[in-house]
N, C-alpha and C positions, 0 to 999 in steps of 0.2 A: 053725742059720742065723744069721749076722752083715749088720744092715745098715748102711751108714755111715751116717753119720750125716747126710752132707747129703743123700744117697740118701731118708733118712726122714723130713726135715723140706720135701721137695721133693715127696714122695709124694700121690697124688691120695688115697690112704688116712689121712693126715696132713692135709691140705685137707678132706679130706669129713668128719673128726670137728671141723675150727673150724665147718665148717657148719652142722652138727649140733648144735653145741653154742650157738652164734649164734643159732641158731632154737628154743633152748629144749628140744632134747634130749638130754637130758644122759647118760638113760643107753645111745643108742645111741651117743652121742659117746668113751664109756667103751670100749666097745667096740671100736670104732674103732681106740681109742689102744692098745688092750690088744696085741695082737699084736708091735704096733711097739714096747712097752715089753720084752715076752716075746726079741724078739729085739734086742735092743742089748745082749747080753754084754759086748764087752769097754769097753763107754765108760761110765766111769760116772757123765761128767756126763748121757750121753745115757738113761741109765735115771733117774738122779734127774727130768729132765725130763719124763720120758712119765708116770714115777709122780704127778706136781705135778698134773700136767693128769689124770689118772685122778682121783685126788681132789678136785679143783676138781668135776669133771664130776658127782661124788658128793654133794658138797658143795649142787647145784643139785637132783638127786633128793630130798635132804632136805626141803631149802624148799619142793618142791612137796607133799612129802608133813607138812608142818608140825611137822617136828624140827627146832626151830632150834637145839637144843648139838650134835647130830649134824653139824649144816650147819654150824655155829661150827667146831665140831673137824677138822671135812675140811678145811675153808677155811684153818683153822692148821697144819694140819699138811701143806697144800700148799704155804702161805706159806713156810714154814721148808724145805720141798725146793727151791724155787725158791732160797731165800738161798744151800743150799748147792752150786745150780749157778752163781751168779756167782762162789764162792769155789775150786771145782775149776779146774785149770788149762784153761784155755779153748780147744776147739776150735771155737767159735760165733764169735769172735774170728776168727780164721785164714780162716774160711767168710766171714765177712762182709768182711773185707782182699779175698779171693777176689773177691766179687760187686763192690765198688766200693762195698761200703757198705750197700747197698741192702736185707741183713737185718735191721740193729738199730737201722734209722732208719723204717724202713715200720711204721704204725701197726697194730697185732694189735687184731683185736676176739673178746676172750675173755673175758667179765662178762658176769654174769646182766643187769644193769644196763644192756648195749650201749652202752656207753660207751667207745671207742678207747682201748687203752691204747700209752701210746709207749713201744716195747719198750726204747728206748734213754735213757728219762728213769729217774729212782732216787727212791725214798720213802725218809724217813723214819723207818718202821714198820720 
């Protein structure tokens, strides 16, 4: 099975793992995302992205369990998937032309930290 990809980023199964993960539960929030990663065969910005947020979510299991090179290492190694979803040819781009904008300007709250991250500003790092 193939989902699109705004199909899966629109998904109540997709919203219930920011929830989840928002509220500090990372590894049901893993879960969540798991499926959604398992099916986005053919895109693969949209598989680098569910795998990011998989390991983000892992990255939050550690810290709770007090491995913090584990938690370090998930956290970079989700960093570095995310970099190379903004370098894939972009269909988050297209989707967000689509909506009026309204994607990669609405603030994502996805840090252990709950601190609003604006999907549409750029680091540094």
């Amino acid at each position: 099975m193939t989902i699109a990809l705004a199909e899966s980023l629109g998904s109540d199964v997709f919203r219930w793992g920011i929830d989840l993960f928002n509220h500090g539960y990372y590894w049901e929030a893993h879960e969540a995302w798991e499926p959604l990663w398992h099916a986005a065969k053919r895109s693969t910005q949209h598989r680098l992205f569910f795998k990011g947020l998989i390991l983000l979510a892992a990255a939050g299991v550690k810290i709770r369990e007090g491995k913090q090179v584990a938690a370090v290492c998930h956290a970079t190694r989700a960093a570095a998937l995310f970099r190379q979803v903004v370098t894939v040819p972009s269909r988050l781009r297209e989707l967000d032309e689509a909506s009026s904008g309204s994607l990669l300007k609405k603030p994502v709250m996805l840090c252990p930290c709950r601190t609003p991250l604006n999907a549409s500003a750029t680091t540094g790092s």
